[in-house]
C-alpha positions as CSV (number, residue, x, y, z in Angstrom):
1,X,30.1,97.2,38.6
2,X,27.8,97.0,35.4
3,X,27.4,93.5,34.1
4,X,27.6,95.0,30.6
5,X,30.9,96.5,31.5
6,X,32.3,93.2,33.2
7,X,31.3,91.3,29.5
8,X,32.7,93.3,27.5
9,X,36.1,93.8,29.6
10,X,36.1,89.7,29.7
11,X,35.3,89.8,25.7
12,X,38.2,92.2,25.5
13,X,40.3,89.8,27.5
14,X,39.7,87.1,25.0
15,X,39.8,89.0,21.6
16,X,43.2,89.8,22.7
17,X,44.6,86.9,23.5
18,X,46.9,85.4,20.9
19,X,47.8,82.0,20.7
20,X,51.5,83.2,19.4
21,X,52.1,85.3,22.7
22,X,53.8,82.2,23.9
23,X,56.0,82.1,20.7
24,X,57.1,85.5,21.1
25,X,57.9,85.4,24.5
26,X,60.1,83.2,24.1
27,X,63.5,83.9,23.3
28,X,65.9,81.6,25.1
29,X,67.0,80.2,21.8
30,X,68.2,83.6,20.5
31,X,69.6,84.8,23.4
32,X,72.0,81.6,23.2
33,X,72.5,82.5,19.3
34,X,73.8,86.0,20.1
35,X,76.0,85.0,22.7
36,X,77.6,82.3,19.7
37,X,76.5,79.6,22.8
38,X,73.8,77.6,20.9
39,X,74.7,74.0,20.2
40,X,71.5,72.7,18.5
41,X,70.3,72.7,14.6
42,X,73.9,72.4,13.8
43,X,74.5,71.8,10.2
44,X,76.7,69.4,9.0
45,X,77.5,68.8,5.4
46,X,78.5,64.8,5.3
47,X,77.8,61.4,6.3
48,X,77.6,60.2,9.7
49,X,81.2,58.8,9.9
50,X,83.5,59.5,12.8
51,X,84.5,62.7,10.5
52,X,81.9,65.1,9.5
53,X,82.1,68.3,7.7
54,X,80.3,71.2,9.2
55,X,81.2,74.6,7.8
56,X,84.0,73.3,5.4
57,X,85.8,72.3,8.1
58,X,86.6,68.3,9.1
59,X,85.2,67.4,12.5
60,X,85.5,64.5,14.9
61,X,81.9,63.3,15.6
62,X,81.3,62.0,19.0
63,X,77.6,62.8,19.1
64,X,75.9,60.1,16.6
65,X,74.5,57.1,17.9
66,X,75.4,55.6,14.3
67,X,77.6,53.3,16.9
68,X,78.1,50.2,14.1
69,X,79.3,52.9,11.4
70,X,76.9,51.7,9.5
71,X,75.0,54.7,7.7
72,X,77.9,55.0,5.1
73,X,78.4,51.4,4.3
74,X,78.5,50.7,0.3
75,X,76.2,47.6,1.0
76,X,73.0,49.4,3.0
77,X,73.5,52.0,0.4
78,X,73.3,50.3,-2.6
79,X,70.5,48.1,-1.1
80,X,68.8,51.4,-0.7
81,X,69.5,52.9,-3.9
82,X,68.3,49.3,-5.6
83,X,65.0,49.5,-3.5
84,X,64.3,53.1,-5.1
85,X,65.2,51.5,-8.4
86,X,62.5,49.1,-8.0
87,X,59.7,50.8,-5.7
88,X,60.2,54.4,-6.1
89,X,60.6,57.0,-3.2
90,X,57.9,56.3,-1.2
91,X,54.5,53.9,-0.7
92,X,51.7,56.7,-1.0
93,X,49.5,55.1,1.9
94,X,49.4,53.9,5.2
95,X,50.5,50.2,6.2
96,X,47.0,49.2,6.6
97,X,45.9,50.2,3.2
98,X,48.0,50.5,0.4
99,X,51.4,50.6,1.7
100,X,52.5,47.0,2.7
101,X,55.0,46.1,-0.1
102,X,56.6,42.4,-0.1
103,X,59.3,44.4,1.2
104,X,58.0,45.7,4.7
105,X,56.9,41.6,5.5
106,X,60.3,40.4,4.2
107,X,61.8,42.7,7.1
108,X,59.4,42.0,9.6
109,X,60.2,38.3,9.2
110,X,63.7,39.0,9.1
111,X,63.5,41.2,12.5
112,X,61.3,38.5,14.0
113,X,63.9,36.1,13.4
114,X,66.6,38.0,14.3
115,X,64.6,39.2,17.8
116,X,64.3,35.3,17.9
117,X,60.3,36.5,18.6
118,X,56.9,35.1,17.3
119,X,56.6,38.3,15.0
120,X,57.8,41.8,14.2
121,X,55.8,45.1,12.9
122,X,57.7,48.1,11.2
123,X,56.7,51.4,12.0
124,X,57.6,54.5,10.0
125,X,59.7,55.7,13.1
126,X,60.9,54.6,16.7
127,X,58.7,57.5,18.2
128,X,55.6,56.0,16.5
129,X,56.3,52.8,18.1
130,X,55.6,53.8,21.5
131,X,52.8,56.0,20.6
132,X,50.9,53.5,18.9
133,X,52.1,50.2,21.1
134,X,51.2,51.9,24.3
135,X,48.4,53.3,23.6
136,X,46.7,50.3,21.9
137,X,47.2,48.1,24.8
138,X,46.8,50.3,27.7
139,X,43.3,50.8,28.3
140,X,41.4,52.6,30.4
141,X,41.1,50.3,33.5
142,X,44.9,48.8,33.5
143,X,47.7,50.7,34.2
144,X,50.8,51.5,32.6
145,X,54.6,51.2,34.7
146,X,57.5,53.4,33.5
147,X,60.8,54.2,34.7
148,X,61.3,58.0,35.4
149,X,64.2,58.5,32.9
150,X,62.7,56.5,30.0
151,X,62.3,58.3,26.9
152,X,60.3,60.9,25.6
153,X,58.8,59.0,23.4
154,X,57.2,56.4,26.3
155,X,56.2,59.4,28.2
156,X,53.9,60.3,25.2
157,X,52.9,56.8,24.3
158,X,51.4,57.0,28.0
159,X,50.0,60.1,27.7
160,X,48.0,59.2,24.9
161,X,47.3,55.5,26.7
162,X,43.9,55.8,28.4
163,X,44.8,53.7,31.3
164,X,46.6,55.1,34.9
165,X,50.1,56.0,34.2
166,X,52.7,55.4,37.5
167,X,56.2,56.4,37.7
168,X,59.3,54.6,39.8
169,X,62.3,56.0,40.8
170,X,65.4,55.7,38.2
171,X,66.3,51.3,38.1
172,X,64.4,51.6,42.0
173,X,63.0,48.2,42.0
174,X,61.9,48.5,45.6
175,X,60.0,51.3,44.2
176,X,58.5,49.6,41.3
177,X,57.2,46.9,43.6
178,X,55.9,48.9,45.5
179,X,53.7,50.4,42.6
180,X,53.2,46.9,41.8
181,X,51.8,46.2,45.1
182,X,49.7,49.1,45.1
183,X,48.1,48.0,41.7
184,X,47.8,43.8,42.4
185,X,44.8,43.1,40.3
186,X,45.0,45.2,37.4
187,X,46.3,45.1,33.8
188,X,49.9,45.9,33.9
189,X,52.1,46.7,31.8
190,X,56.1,47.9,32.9
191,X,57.7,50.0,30.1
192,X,61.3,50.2,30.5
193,X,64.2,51.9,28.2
194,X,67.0,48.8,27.5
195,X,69.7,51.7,28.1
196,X,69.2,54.9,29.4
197,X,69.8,57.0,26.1
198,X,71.2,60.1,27.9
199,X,73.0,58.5,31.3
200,X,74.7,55.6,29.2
201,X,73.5,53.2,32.0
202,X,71.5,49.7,31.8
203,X,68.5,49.0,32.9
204,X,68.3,46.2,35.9
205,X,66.6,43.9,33.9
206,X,66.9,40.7,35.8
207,X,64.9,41.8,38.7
208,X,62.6,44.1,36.5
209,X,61.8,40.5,35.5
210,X,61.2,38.9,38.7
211,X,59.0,41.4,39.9
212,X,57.6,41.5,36.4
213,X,56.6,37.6,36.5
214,X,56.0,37.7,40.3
215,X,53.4,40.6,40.1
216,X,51.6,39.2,36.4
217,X,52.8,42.3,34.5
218,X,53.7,42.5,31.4
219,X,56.9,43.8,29.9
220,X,58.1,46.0,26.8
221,X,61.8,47.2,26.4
222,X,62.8,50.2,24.1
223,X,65.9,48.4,23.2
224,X,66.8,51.5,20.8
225,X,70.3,52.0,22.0
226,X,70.6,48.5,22.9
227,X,70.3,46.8,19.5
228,X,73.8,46.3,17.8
229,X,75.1,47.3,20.9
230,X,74.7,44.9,24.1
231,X,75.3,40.8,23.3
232,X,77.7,38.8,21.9
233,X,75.0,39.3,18.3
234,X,73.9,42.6,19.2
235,X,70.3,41.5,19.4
236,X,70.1,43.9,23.1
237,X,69.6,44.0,26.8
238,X,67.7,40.5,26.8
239,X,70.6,38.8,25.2
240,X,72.7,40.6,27.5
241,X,71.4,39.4,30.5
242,X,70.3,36.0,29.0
243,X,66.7,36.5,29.2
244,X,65.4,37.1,26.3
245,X,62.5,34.4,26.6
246,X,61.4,36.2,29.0
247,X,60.3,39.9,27.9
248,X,57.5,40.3,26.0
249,X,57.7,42.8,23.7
250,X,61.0,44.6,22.3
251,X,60.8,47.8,20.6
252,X,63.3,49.0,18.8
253,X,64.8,52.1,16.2
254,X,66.6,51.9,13.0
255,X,68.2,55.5,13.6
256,X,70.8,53.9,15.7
257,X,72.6,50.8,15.2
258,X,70.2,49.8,11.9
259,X,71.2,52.9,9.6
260,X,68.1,54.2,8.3
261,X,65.0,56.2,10.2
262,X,62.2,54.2,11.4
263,X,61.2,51.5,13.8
264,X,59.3,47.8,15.2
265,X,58.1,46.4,17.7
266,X,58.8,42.1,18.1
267,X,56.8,39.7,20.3
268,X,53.8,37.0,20.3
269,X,52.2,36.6,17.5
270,X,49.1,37.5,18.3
271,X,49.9,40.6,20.3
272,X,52.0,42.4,17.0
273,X,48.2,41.0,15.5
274,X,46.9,43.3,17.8
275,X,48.9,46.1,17.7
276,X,49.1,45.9,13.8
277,X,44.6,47.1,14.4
278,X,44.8,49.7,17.7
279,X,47.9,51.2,16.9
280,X,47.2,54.4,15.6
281,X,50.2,55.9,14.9
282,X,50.7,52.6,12.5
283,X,47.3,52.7,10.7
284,X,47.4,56.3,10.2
285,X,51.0,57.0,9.0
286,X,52.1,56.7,5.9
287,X,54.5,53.7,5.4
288,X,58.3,53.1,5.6
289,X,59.7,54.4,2.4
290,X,61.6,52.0,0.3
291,X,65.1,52.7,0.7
292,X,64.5,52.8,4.7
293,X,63.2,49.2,5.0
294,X,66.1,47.9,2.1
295,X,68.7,50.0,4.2
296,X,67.6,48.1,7.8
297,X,67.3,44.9,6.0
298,X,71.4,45.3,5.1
299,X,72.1,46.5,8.0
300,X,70.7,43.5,9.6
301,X,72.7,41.2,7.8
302,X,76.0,43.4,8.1
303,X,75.7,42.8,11.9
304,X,75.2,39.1,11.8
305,X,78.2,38.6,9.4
306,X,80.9,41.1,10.6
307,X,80.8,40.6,14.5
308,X,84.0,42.5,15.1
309,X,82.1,45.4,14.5
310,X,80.6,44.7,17.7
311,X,83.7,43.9,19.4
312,X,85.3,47.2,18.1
313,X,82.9,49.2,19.7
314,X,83.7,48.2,22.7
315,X,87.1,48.5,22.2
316,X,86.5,51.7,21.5
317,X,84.2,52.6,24.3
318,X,86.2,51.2,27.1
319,X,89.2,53.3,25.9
320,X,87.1,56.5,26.5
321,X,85.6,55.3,29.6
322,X,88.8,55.1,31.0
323,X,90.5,57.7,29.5
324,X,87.9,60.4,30.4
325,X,87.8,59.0,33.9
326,X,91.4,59.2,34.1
327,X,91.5,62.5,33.3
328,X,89.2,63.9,36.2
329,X,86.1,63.9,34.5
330,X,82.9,62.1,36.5
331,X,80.9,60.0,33.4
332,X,78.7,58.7,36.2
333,X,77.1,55.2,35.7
334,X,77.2,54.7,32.3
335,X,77.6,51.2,30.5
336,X,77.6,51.3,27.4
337,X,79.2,53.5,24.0
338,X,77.3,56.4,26.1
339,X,79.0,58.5,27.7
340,X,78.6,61.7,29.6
341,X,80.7,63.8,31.2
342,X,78.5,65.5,34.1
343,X,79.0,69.3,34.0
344,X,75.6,70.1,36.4
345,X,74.8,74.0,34.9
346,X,73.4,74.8,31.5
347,X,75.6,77.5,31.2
348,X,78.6,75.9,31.9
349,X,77.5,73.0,29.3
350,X,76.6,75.1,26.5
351,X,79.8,77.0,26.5
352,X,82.0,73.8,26.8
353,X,80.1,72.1,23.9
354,X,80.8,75.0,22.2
355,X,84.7,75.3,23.1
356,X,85.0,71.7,22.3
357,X,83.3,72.4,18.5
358,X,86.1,75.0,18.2
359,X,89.1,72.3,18.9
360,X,86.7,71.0,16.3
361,X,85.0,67.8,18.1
362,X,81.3,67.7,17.6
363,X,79.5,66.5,21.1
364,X,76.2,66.8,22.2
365,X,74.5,69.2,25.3
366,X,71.9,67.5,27.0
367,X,69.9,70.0,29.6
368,X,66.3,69.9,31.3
369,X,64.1,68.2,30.5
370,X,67.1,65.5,28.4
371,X,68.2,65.3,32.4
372,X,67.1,66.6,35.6
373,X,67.1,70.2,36.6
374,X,70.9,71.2,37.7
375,X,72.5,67.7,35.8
376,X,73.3,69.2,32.8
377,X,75.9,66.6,30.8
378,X,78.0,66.7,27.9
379,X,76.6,63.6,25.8
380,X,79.4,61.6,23.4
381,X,78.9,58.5,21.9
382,X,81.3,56.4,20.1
383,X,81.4,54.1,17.0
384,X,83.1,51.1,15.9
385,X,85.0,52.9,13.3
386,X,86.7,55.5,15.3
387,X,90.1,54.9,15.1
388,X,92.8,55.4,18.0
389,X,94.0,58.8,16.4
390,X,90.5,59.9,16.2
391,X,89.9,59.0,20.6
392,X,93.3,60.2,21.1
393,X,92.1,63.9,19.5
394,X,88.9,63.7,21.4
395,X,90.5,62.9,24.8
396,X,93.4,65.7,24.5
397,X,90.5,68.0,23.1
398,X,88.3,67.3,26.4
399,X,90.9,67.8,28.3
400,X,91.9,71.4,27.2
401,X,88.6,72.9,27.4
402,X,87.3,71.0,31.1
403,X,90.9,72.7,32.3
404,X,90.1,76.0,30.6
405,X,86.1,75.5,32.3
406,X,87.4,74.2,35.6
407,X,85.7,71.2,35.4
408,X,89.1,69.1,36.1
């Protein structure tokens, strides 16, 4: 064939390729939206409370992670409100320029404290936390340990870490030592989710440890769901297990438990030094807003005054668990105020968190990539201010539509 006719047929090629071909293929979304199946993007018209409004109509809310019910508390709002009094709506800069207020070091202090670490550093959101902590201290000839149902937002932080990146099996510690083996020598550093934010379950931290100390590793929990939810304080998985002198860095969000967006990172001093310089998604971000970091700073002291909120919770999640078990449904391993009821298909998920939003309970769908391929879940989470008429209504509503489904 003609050289000039094989360029200009590959010039063809590539002058008509669009980048949105992709965008228009696809069209899963819509297909679930004609069908009335589509349980994301929701809109709901209220506060986080165990009753929401969506579409003028009042429903049970078992799909927040708000677990402390503290979003709507008069204290972390009016702390909120006063800080926009004071600083406005938002810092106009990054942290490491103009956007440090006395504010954002009063909470780091406070969060240090509370972490009972060296030091704290606020980040503008949880997701930025693992970006910017993994990536600053993974570098190119250490290597990087993660569990292979942490969250997205570790996957990424590795991702954009230059160092190796090695998965284990699921809380498989003969697995992680045998990465650990593998990689004797190196910089190590073992990233692990405090609870699994989809499962419910707990990470095995006491042997995570051992192999941690026994290997020189270093450690980093994302205690996101585990702050204001595991210990007798609610400070997370260490004080759970009783170990908290001996994990070296804690991450955690303000979306759950804390009442606000945003998140930090606790630890040795000079490590949060360090992090405070590499960490990209810190120095280039713009800073917490005002209200965010007065709202957290509220929240903080709500938990360490009013410890039955703590206790309620799990009140309230130990009802569930066994209620839901009771009724036939498998809620697998979980732990914690997470819990899932195992469904397996997408299909059959999407229509029962639909059926349920009808008996006017709002739960979550959680399919690949949330969970494995085929373990589709219904997702609920519970707060300490549902009340027993509000569990009782969820657990007669489940039950009505995993009869109807066939799932009990």
């Amino acid at each position: 064939m003609d050289s000039k006719l094989v360029q200009d047929s590959q010039m063809a090629i590539k002058v008509n390729t669009d980048l949105f071909d992709k965008c228009h293929r696809f069209t899963a979304a819509s297909e679930l939206i004609k069908r009335g199946v589509y349980p994301f993007f929701r809109m709901i018209e209220s506060a986080q409370d165990p009753e929401v409004i969506m579409g003028g109509k009042k429903m049970i809310m078992v799909g927040s992670n708000n677990y402390l019910g503290l979003t709507n508390h008069p204290k972390v709002k009016e702390a909120a409100i006063e800080a926009v009094r004071k600083y406005g709506t938002g810092c106009a800069g990054s942290r490491f320029l103009n956007g440090t207020l006395d504010i954002h070091v009063q909470l780091e202090e406070k969060l240090a404290h509370f972490m009972r670490k060296e030091a704290a550093l606020v980040f503008s959101t949880g997701f930025q936390v693992n970006l910017g902590v993994i990536s600053a201290l993974v570098g190119k000839d250490d290597i990087v340990i993660i569990d292979k149902m942490d969250h997205a937002s570790i996957i990424d932080g590795c991702r954009l870490a230059f160092g190796e990146v090695k998965r284990f099996k699921h809380n498989d510690m003969a697995d992680l030592e045998r990465i650990l083996v593998e990689n004797n020598g190196r910089g190590k550093l073992i990233v692990v989710d405090g609870v699994f934010s989809m499962e419910g379950d707990i990470v095995n931290l006491p042997d995570v440890i051992r192999l941690n100390r026994k290997y020189n590793a270093r450690l980093m929990i994302d205690d996101a769901h585990g702050i204001g939810v595991l210990g007798i304080t609610g400070r997370g998985t260490a004080e759970y297990f009783d170990l908290e002198n001996q994990v070296d860095l804690i991450m955690g969000t303000y979306s759950k438990s804390l009442a606000s967006i945003g998140g930090f990172v606790a630890g040795d001093k000079d490590v949060i030094q360090y992090v405070k310089h590499f960490a990209r998604s810190l120095i280039f971000s713009a800073s917490p807003p005002p209200a965010s970091v007065a709202a957290v700073s509220a929240a903080i002291d709500i938990i360490e005054s009013e410890p039955e909120r703590i206790e309620m919770l799990w009140k309230n999640t130990n009802r569930m668990m066994k209620g839901l078990r009771d009724a036939g449904f498998d809620i697998g391993n979980t732990q914690t105020p997470i819990v899932p009821i195992l469904v397996g298909d997408d299909e059959v998920a999407f229509k029962m968190v639909m059926m349920l939003q009808e008996e006017c309970i709002f739960a979550n769908v959680a399919v690949s990539p949330a969970v494995p391929p085929g373990k589709a879940l219904i997702r609920t989470s519970y707060m300490a201010t549902h009340t027993d008429e509000h569990l009782d209504r969820v657990l007669e509503a489940f039950k009505k539509v995993g009869k109807l489904i066939g799932l009990i």
